[in-house]
TORDRENLO-994505 format. One line per 2 residues: number of its first residue (from 1); their letters; for each residue y, z, x of N, C-alpha, C. Coordinates in steps of 0.02 Angstrom, whole numbers, m for minus. Layout:
REM residues N
NUM) a) Y:Z:X:Y:Z:X:Y:Z:X; ...
This chain:
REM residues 324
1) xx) 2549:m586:m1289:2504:m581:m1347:2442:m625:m1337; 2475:m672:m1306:2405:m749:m1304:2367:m706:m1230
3) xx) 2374:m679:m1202:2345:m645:m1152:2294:m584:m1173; 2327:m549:m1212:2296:m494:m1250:2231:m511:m1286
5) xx) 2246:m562:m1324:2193:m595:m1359:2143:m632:m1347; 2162:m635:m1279:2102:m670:m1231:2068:m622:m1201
7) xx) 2113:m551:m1199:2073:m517:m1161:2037:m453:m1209; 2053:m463:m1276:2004:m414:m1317:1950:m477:m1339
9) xx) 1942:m532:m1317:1894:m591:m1350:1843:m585:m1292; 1865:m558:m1227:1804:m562:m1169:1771:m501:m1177
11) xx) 1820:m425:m1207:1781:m379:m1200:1712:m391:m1266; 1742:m435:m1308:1705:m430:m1361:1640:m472:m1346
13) xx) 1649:m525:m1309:1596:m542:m1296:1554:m508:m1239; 1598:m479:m1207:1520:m412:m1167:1481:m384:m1173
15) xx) 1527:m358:m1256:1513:m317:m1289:1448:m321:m1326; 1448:m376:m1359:1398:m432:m1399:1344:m433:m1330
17) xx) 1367:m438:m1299:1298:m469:m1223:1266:m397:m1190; 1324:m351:m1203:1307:m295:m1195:1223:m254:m1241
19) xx) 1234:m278:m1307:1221:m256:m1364:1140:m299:m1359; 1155:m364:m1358:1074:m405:m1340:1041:m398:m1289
21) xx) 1072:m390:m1230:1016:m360:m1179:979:m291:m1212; 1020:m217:m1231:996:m176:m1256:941:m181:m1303
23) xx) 974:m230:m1336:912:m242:m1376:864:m277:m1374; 850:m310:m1292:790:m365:m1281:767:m287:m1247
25) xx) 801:m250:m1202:750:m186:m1138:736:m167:m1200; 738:m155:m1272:719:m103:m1326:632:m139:m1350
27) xx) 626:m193:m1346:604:m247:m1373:534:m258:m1317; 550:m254:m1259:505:m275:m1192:436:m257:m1216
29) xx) 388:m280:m1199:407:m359:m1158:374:m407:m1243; 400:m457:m1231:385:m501:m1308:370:m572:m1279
31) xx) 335:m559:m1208:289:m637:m1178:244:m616:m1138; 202:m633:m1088:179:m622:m1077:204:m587:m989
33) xx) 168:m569:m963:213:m521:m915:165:m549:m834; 182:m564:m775:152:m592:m730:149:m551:m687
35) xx) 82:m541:m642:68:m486:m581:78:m529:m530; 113:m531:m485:91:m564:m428:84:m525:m361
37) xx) 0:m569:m339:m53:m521:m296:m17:m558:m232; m5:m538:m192:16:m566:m141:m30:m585:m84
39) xx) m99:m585:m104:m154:m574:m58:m216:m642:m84; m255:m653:m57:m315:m708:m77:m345:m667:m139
41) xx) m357:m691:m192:m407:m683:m235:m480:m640:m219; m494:m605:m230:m567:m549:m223:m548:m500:m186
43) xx) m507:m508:m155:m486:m418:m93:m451:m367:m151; m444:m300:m110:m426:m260:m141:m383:m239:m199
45) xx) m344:m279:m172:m274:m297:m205:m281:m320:m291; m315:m392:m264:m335:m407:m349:m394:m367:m381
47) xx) m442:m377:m348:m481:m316:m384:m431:m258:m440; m421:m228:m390:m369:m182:m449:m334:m186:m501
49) xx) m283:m255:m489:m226:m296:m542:m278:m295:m591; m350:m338:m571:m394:m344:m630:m429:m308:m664
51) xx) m410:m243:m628:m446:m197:m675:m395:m171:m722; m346:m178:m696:m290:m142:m728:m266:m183:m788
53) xx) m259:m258:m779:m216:m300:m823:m238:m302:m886; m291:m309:m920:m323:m309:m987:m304:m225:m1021
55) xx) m326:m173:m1013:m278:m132:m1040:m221:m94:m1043; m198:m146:m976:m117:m139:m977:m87:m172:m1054
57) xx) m112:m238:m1041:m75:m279:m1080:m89:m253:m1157; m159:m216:m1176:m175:m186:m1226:m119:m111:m1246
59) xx) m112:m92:m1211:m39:m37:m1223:18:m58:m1224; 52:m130:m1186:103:m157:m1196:104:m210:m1244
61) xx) 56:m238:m1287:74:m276:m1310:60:m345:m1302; 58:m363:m1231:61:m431:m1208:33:m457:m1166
63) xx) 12:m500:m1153:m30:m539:m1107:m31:m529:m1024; m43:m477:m989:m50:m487:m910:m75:m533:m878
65) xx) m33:m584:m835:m50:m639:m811:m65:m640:m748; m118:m629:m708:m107:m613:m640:m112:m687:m595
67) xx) m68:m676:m530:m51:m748:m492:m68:m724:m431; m102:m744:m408:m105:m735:m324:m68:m796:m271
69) xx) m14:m769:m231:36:m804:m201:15:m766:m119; m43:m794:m94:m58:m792:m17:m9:m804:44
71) xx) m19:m766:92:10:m829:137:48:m790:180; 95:m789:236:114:m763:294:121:m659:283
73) xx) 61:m647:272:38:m563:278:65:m539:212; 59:m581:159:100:m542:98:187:m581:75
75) xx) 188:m616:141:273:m606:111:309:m680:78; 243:m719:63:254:m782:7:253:m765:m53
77) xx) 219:m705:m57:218:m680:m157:271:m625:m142; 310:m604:m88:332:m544:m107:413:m559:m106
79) xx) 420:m615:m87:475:m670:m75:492:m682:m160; 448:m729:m164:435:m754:m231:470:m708:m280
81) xx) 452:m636:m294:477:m585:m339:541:m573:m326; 543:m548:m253:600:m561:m242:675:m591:m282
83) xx) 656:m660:m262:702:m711:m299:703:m705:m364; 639:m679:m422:633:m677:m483:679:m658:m519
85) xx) 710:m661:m587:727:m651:m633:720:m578:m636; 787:m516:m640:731:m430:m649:760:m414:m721
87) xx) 723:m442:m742:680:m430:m807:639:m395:m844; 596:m386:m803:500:m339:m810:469:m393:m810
89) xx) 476:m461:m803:417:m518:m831:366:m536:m783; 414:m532:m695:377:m556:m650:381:m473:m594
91) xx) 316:m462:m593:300:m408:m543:244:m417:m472; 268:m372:m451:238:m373:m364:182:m308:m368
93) xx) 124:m322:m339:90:m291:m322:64:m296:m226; 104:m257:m202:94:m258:m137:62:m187:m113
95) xx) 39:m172:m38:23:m114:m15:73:m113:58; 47:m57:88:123:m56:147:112:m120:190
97) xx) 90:m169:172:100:m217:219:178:m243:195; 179:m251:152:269:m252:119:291:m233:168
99) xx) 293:m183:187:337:m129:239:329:m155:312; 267:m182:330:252:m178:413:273:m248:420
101) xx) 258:m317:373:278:m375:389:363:m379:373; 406:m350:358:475:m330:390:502:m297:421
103) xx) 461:m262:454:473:m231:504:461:m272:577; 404:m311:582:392:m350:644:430:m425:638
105) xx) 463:m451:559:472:m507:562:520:m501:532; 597:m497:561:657:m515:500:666:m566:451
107) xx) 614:m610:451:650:m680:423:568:m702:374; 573:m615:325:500:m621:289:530:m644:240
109) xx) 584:m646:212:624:m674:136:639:m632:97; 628:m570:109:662:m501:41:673:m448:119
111) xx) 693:m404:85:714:m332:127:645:m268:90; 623:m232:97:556:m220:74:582:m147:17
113) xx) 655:m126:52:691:m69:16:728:m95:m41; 749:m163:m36:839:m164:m59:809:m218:m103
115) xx) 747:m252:m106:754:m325:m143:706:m294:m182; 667:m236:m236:651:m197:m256:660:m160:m292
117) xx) 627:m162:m368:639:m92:m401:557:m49:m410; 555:13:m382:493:37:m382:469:44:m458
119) xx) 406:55:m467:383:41:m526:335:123:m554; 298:115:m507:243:158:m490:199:145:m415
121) xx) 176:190:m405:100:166:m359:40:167:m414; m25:130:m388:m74:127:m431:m106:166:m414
123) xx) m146:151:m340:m177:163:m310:m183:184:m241; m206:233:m202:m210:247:m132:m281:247:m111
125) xx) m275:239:m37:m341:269:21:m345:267:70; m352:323:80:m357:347:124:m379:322:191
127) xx) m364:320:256:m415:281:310:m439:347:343; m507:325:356:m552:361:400:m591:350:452
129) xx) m582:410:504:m582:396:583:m661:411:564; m668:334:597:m766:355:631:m760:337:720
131) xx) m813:366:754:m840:346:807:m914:311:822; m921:288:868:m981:270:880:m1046:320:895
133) xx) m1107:318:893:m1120:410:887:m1164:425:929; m1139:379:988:m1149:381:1033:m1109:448:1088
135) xx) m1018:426:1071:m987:470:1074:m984:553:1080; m995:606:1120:m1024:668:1116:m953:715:1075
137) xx) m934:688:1030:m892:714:980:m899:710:920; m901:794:877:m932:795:807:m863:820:777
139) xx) m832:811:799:m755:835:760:m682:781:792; m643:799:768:m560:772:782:m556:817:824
141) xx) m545:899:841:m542:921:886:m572:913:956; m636:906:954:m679:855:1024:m667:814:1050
143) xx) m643:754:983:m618:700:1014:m560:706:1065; m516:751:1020:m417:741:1071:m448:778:1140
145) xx) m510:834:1166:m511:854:1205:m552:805:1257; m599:755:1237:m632:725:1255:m582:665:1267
147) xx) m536:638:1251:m486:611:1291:m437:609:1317; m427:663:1313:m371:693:1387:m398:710:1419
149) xx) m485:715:1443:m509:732:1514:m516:665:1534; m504:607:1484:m494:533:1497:m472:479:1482
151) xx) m413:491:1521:m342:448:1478:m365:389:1472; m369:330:1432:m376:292:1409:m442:255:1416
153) xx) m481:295:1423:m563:267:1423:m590:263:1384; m573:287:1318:m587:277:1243:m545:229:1220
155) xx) m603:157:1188:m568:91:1168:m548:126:1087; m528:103:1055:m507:91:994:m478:23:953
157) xx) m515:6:907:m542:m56:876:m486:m56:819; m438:m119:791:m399:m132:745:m398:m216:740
159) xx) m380:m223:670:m391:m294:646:m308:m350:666; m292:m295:729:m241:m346:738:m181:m308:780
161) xx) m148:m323:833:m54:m316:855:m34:m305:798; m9:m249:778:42:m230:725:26:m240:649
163) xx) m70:m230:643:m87:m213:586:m91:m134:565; m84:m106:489:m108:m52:489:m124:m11:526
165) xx) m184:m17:541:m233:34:588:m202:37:661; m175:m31:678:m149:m27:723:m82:53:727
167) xx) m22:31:703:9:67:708:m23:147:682; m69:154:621:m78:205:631:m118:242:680
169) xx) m159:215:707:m198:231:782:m150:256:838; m110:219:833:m55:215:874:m17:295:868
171) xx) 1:312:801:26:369:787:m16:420:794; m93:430:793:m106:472:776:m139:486:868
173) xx) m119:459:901:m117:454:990:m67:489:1001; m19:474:964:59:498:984:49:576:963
175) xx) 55:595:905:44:652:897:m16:697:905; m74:664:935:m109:710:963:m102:733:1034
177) xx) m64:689:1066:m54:677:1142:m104:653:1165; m152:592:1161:m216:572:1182:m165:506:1223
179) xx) m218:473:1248:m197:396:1276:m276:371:1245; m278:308:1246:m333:267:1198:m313:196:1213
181) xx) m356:140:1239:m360:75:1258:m345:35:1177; m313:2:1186:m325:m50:1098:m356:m93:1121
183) xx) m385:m98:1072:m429:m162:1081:m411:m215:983; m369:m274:998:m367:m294:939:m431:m343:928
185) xx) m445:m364:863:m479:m415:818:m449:m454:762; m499:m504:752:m455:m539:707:m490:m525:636
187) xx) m471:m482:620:m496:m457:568:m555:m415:553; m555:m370:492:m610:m317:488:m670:m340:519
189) xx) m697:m378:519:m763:m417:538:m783:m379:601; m716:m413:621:m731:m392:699:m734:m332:740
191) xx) m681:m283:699:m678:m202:710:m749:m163:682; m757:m203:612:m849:m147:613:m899:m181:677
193) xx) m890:m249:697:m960:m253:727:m918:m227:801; m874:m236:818:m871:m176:892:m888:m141:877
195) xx) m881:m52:814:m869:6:827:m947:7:813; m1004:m50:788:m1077:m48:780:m1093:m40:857
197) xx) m1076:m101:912:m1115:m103:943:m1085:m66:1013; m1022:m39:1001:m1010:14:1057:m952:m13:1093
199) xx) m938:m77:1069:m888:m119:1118:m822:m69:1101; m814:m52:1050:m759:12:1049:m775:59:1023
201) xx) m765:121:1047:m793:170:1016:m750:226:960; m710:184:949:m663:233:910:m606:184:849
203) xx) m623:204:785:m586:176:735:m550:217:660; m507:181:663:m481:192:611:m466:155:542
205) xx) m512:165:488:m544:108:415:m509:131:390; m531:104:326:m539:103:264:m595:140:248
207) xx) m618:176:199:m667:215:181:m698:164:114; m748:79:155:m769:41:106:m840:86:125
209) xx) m873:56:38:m952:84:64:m978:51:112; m978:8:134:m1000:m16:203:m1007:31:257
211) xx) m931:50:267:m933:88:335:m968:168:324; m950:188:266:m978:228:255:m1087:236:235
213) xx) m1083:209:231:m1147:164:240:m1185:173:310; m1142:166:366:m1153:141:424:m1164:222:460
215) xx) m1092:270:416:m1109:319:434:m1166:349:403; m1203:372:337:m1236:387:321:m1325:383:365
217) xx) m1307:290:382:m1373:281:407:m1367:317:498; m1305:342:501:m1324:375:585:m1284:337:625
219) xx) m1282:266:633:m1252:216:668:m1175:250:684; m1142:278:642:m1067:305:658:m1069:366:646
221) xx) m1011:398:668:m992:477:651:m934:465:609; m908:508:564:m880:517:534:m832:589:551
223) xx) m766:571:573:m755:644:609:m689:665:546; m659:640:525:m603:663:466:m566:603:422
225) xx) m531:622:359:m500:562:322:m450:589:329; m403:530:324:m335:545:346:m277:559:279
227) xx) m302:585:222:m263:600:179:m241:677:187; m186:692:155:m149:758:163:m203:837:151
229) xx) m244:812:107:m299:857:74:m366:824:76; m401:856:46:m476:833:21:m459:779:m14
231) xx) m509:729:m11:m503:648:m56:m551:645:m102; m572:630:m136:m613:599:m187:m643:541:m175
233) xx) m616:500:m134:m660:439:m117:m715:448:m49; m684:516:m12:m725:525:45:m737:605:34
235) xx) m806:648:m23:m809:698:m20:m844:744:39; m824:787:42:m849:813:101:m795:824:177
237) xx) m774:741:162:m732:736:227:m678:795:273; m676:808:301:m619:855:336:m546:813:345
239) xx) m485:835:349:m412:806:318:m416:825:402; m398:746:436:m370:756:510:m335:782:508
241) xx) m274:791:452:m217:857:472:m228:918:466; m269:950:468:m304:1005:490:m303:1009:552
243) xx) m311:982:592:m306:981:664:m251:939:697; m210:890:670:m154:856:697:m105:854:614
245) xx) m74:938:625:m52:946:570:25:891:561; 24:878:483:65:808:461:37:750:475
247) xx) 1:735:485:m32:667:509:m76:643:465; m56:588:407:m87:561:372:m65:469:385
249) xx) m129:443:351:m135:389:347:m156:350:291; m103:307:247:m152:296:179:m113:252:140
251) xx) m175:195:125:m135:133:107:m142:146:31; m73:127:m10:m43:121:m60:m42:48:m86
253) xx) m63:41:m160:m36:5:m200:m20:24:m261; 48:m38:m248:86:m28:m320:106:m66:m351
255) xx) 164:m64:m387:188:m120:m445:257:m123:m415; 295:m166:m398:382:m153:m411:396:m215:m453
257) xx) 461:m222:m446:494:m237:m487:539:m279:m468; 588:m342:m459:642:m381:m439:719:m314:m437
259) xx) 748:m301:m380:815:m265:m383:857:m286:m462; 872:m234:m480:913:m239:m539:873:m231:m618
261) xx) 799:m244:m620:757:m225:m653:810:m166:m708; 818:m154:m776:822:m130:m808:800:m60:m815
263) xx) 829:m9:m814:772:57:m783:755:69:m848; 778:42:m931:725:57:m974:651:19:m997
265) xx) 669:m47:m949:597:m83:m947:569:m67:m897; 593:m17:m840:537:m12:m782:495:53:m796
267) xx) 549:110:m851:513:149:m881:458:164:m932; 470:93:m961:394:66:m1023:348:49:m995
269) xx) 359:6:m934:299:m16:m879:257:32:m855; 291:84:m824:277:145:m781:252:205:m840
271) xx) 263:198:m887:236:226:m941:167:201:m986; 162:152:m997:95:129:m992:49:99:m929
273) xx) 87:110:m883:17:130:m819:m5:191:m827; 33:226:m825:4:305:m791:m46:302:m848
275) xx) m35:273:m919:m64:289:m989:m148:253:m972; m158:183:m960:m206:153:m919:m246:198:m876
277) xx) m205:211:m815:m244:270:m749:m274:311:m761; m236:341:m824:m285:403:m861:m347:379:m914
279) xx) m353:325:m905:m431:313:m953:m492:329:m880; m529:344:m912:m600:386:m863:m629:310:m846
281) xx) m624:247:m874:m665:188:m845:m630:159:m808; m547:166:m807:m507:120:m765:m542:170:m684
283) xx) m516:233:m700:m532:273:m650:m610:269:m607; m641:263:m633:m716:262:m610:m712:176:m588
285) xx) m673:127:m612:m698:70:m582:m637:50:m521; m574:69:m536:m557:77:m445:m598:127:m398
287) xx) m608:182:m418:m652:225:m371:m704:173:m343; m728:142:m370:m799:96:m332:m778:43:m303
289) xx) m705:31:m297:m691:m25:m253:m643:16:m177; m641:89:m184:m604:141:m134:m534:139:m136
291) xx) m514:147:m219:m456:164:m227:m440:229:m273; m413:271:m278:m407:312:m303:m336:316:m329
293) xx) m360:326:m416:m293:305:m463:m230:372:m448; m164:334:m432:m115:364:m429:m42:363:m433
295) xx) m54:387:m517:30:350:m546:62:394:m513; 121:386:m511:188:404:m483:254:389:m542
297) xx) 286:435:m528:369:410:m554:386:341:m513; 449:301:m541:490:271:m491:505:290:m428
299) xx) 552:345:m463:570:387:m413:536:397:m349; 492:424:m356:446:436:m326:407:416:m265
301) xx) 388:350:m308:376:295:m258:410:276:m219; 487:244:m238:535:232:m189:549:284:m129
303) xx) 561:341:m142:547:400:m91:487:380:m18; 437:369:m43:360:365:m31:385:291:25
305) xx) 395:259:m2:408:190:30:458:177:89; 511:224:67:561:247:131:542:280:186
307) xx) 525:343:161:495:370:214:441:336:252; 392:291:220:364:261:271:366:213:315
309) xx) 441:172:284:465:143:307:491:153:393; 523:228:378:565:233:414:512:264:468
311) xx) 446:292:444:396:305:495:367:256:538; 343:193:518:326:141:541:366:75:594
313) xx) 454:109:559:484:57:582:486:114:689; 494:181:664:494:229:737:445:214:799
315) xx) 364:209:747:339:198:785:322:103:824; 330:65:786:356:29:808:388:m9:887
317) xx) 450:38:881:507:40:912:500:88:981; 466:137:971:451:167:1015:391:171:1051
319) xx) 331:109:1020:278:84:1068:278:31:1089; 343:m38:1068:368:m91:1088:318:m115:1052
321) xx) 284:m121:994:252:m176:948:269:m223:927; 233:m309:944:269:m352:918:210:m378:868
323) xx) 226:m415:835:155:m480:785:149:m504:846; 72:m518:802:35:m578:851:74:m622:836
């Protein structure tokens, strides 16, 4: 009996604990709620949080606090969440570098799948292949023919061993069947002023107005953007998979969440973003920083994140890529 009674006194208190959580996810959020940018202050990353956080917090209720936690490629703020409380209080705003700095480094402090609850994506963009225009190629098709009559005599410019561009350069060699010299830098700086002055003649960006800029004034060609379709941030552009069909390239940001996250607070979250994304000023003011707004389900995202996971971790593995 004295057993019994101990053991309808634990269900009851589950029950009770059961009942107050329900009713705090019913309640969310009732403090203020923290972004953390995993990147330096002014880059892409925050830009966005900050466009986003003031009428986020105006549809939720509560104060958006954004934190920028810098430091070994993303994975000191992405650590950080990680370990957090999953709650909804403390969130990650990362792009696939999440994905590539665990892939080259086991010992980043989260797992990029498993220490995670997807939220939404915000934002994407697309990267776009320019050449130097100098180069006697006005298309993606020219190019793959113009280097297979010369295996690796075309340099190609990236901000690093096992950045972005890197691996996607890398892929988009693989599936065209080209060969192409790398040539790394230490950062964007250094990849626009090669692909200016010829020291490499072949890249793969970001579509900032700068480069586009560069193309406009003649200095570059502009041969395709690497999103699935036509983009909005690059009109006009031709979709390299048109000619190296499946072959896209395109950095994502988003929101997640600490593993275990509540799926009715990740659904209020993810419900007043998409609500945000759809105002015409949020939209028009990522567009001018070359992001283009794009809610997603959870679902969704997590999908999105695997698969590229599992794309990045292939190629990888099968071009022997290590970090600098």
């Amino acid at each position: 009996m004295k057993f019994r009674a101990i053991a309808l006194s634990m269900l009851a208190a589950l029950g009770i604990a059961s009942a107050a959580n329900a009713q705090s996810d019913a309640n969310f959020p009732e403090r203020p709620i923290t972004i953390v940018v995993p990147y330096l202050a002014g880059g892409s990353s925050d830009f966005h949080v900050r466009t986003i956080a003031e009428p986020l917090a105006q549809v939720l209720g509560q104060r958006i606090v954004v934190d920028n936690k810098p430091g070994a490629s993303g994975a000191i703020g992405a650590s950080h969440v990680a370990r957090a409380k999953p709650d909804g209080y403390t969130l990650l705003y990362p792009n696939n570098g999440l994905l590539i700095a665990a892939l080259l480094n086991k010992d980043v402090g989260y797992d990029p799948i498993k220490s995670f609850t997807p939220v939404s994506t915000v934002t994407t963009m697309p990267m776009v292949l320019v050449v130097h225009n100098s180069l006697p190629a006005n298309n993606i098709a020219e190019l793959i023919s113009y280097a297979k009559e010369r295996p690796g005599s075309l340099m190609y410019a990236t901000a690093g061993t096992g950045s972005y561009g890197n691996l996607a350069t890398t892929l988009l060699s693989q599936m065209a069947g080209i060969q192409m010299t790398h040539v790394p830098y230490k950062g964007e700086a250094g990849t626009t002023l090669a692909i200016r002055t010829n020291e490499a003649q072949v890249l793969l960006t970001s579509p900032s107005k700068m480069m586009l800029g560069l193309v406009n004034e003649g200095q570059l060609k502009l041969l395709g953007v690497a999103s699935a379709g036509p983009s909005e941030l690059v009109p006009g552009a031709k979709p390299i998979a048109e000619t190296i069909p499946g072959f896209t390239a395109e950095i994502w940001f988003g929101l997640l969440a600490p593993a275990g996250t509540p799926a009715p607070v990740v659904q209020k979250i993810n419900a007043a973003l998409a609500q945000v994304l759809a105002q015409p000023a949020v939209r028009e003011k990522l567009l001018s920083s070359g992001g283009a707004s794009s809610p997603s389900t959870p679902e969704a995202y997590g999908q999105t994140m695997k698969a590229e996971y599992d794309r990045w971790a292939d190629v990888i593995k099968r071009n022997n890529i290590k970090a600098e």
